[in-house]
N, C-alpha and C positions, 0 to 999 in steps of 0.2 A: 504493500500500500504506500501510494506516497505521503511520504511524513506531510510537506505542507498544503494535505487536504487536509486535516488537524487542525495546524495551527494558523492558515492566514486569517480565517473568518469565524464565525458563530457557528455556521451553517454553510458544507460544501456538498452536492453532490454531483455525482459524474456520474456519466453514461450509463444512468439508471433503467433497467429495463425491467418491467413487471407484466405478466400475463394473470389472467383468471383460466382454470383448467376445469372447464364444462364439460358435461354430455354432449354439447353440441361444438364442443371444439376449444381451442384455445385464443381466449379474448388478449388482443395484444395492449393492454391498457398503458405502458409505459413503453416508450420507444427510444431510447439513448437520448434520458434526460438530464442535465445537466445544469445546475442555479446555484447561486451562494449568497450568504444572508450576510451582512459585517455587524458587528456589535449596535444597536442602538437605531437598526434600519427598521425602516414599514418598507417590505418588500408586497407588491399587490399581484397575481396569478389572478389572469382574466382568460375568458374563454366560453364557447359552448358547454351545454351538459354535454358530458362524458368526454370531456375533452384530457380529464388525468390531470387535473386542479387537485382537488379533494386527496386522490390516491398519493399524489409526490408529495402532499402534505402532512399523511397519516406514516407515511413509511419511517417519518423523523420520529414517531413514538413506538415504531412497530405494534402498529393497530391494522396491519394490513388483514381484513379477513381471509378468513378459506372461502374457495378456493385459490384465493390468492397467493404468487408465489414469487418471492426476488429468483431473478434468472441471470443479474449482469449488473456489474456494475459497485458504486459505492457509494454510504450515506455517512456524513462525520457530522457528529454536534457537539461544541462545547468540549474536544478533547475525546469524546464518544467517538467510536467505530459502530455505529447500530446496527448499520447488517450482520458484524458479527457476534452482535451480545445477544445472551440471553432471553427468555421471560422475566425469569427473578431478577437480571440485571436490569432490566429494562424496567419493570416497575420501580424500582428507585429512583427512577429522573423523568417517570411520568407524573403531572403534578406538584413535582419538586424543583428541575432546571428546565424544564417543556411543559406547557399547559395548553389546552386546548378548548374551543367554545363552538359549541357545535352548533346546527345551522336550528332544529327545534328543539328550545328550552321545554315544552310541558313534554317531550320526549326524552331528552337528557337526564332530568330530575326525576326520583323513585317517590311514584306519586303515596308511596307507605309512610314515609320517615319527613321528619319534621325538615326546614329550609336551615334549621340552627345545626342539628344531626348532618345535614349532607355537609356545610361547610369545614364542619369538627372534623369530619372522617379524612381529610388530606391533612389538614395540622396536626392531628394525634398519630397519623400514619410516617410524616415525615420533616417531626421536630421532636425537644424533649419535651414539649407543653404537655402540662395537665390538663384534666380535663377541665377546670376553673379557669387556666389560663387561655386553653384552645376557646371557650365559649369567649372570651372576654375579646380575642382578635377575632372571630366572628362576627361578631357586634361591631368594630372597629371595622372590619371591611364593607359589612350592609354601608356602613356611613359613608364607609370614602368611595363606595357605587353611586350615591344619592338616592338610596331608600332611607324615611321617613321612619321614626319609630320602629329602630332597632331591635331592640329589646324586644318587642312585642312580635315580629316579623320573622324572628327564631323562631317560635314556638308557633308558626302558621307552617299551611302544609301548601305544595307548587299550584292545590288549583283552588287557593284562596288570594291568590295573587294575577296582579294583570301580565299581560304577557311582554310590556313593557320590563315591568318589574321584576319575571322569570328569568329574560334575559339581564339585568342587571344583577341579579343572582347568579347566575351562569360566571359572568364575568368576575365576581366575589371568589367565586369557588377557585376558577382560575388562576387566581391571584393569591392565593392564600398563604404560597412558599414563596412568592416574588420571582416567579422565575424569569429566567433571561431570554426566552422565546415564547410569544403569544401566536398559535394559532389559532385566527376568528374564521371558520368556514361558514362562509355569508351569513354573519353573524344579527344582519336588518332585515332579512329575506320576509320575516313571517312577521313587522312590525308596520305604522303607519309614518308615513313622509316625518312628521313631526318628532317621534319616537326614535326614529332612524336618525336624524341630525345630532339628537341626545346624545344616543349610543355610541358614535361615533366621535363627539365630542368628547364623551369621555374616556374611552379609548386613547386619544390621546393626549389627554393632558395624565392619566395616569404612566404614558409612555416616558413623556416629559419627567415625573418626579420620579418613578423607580429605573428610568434608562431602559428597558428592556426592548429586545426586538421583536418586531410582530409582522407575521405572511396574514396577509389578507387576501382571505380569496372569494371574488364577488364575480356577477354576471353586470353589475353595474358600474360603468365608466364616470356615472359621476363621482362615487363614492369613491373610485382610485384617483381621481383628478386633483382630489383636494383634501386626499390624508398619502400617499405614496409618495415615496422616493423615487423607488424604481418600480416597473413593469415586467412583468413576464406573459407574453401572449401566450396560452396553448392551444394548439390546434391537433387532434387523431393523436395523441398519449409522446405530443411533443412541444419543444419550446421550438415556435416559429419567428419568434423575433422577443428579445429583450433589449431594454434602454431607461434613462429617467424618464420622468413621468414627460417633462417638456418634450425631450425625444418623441416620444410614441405618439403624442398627441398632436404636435406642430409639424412632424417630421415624418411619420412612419412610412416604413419601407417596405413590407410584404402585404398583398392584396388583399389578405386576409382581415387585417388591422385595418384598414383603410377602409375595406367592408366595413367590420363595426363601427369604426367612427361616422362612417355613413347613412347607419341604418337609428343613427343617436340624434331626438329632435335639439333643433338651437335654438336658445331662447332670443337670443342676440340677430337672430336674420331678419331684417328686417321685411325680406317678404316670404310669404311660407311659400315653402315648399315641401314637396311631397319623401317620406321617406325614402330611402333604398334599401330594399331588401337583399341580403346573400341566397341567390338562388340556390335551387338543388338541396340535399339531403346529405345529415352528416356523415360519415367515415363509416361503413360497417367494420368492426374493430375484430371481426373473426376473420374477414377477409382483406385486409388494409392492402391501399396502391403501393404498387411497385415506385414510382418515383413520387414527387410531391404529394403528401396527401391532401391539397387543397384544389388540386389540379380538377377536378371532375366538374370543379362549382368558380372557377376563377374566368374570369372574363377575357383575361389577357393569355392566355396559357398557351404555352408552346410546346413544338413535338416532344422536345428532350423534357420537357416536365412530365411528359405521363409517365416516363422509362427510368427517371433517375433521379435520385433524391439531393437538391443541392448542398454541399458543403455553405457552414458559416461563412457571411460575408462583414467583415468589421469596417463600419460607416464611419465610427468612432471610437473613443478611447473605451466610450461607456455605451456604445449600441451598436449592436448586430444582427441579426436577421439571414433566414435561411431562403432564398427567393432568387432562378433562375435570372429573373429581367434584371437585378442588381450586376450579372453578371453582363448581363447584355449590353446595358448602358456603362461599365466599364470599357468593353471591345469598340462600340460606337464610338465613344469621348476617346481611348487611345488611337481610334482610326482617324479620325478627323486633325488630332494633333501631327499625327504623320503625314495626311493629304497637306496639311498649313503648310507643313515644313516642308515639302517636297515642293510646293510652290513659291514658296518664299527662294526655294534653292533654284528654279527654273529662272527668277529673274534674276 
């Protein structure tokens, strides 16, 4: 393993590949994925469903289910090797140095056991608190969520609470060991416009006081626009382009991106117009394309995209993107500098 996939970031992995092993075949859900988080970042994972968002985000806690299987590749966090620890290893830094908030809080929460009881169960699991002490940071975390009457909201059970308020419990629970990476898998999905701005807001100003790093992964380009550093597009169980958020948004380079930001209304246009939709149907992931997987639904698409998968194209220090036409308008712009010169040499 190379030593610095360890030590340069929080969060490295490489050419991550994962399948699910059905009855009806093998699901290629991960395809030589490859991201890294640095200390104190909101990295955001945007994408279609079953794009392999969700999956390259669980495999940092080893929550990948069955049939799920790593096939390739490497995952490091925080000094961790996690592809090759343990369960029991692996339960020590779930909750304690990785946390996670899943996308339905009244499904996350164990609708038996009191909101005070779920929060205890990670701080009694993974500090020396008593149970006197663990209730008392319980209480201390309800607050620094912005739930109302602490005290009393312990001893309430998940469906005596709005689902506002589940997921700020969600978030409590998360929070409980301070860990140094927050996974929110569409953490607004099941909230209202108003509720979402909260949640989000609070997200990061808790980011700001504990420093901790957080992958946000949403279907919503507003909500990476104005909490993310950086982006990671996924497209068919791959990263088709990553960059800062300015990048992606001002700049983006593969047609896929440039789909979504197309298909996203502006508030700012001064005259409406109609959205665009990405034609066609996503990736069957039992039978993925031989070369681009975007290729079947992309507008612009060329021969060698059906047959061949493009190598990374680096735009910049901080954006790349994996898209034949990057290559093309390389070949155009160095032929044209040859035609100048060849004329310039003729006079």
């Amino acid at each position: 393993m190379n030593e610095n996939l360890v030590n340069d970031n929080l969060v490295n992995i490489q050419n991550l590949r994962l399948s699910f092993f059905t009855p009806a075949g093998e699901v290629k859900a991960l395809n030589d994925v490859s991201l890294f988080v640095r200390e104190g970042e909101v990295l955001g994972i945007v994408g279609e469903s079953g794009s392999g968002k969700s999956v390259t985000a669980y495999t940092l806690m080893g929550l990948v289910p069955r049939p799920g299987r790593l096939i390739g590749g490497e995952v490091a966090f925080n000094g961790h090797a996690i592809h090759l620890m343990t369960e029991r290893e692996l339960r020590k830094i779930r909750g304690n140095e990785v946390s996670i908030i899943f996308q339905d809080p009244m499904t996350s929460l164990n609708p038996l056991y009191t909101i005070g009881n779920q929060i205890m169960e990670g701080i009694l699991l993974h500090t020396n608190k008593n149970g006197k002490e663990a209730k008392e940071r319980a209480r201390e975390l309800l607050q620094l969520v912005g739930i109302n009457e602490p005290e009393k909201r312990l001893k309430q059970y998940p469906h005596e609470l709005s689902g506002g308020m589940r997921q700020r419990v969600m978030i409590a629970i998360a929070l409980a060991c301070e860990p140094k990476l927050l996974i929110a898998d569409e953490p607004t999905t099941a909230l209202d416009v108003t509720i979402q701005a909260q949640i989000l807001e609070l997200m990061m100003d808790l980011k700001k006081k504990l420093g901790m790093a957080i992958i946000l992964i949403t279907h919503d380009l507003g909500v990476v626009a104005g909490t993310c550093d950086r982006i990671a597009v996924m497209y068919a169980g791959k990263v088709i382009e990553c960059g800062t958020t300015d990048e992606i948004f001002y700049s983006p380079s593969h047609e896929y991106t440039k789909g979504l930001l197309q298909s996203v209304p502006n508030i700012y246009e001064r005259e409406h117009k109609k959205l665009v939709p990405i034609e066609g149907q996503p990736v069957d992931m039992l039978n993925p394309p031989v070369g681009c997987p975007f290729a079947p639904r992309c507008r612009s698409c060329m021969k060698i995209c059906l047959s061949k998968m493009p190598a990374y194209t680096n735009i910049s220090d901080t954006h790349y993107s994996a898209c034949w036409l990057l290559d093309k308008a390389k070949f155009e712009k160095e032929k044209a500098m040859l035609d100048a010169k060849g004329e310039a040499g003729n006079e």
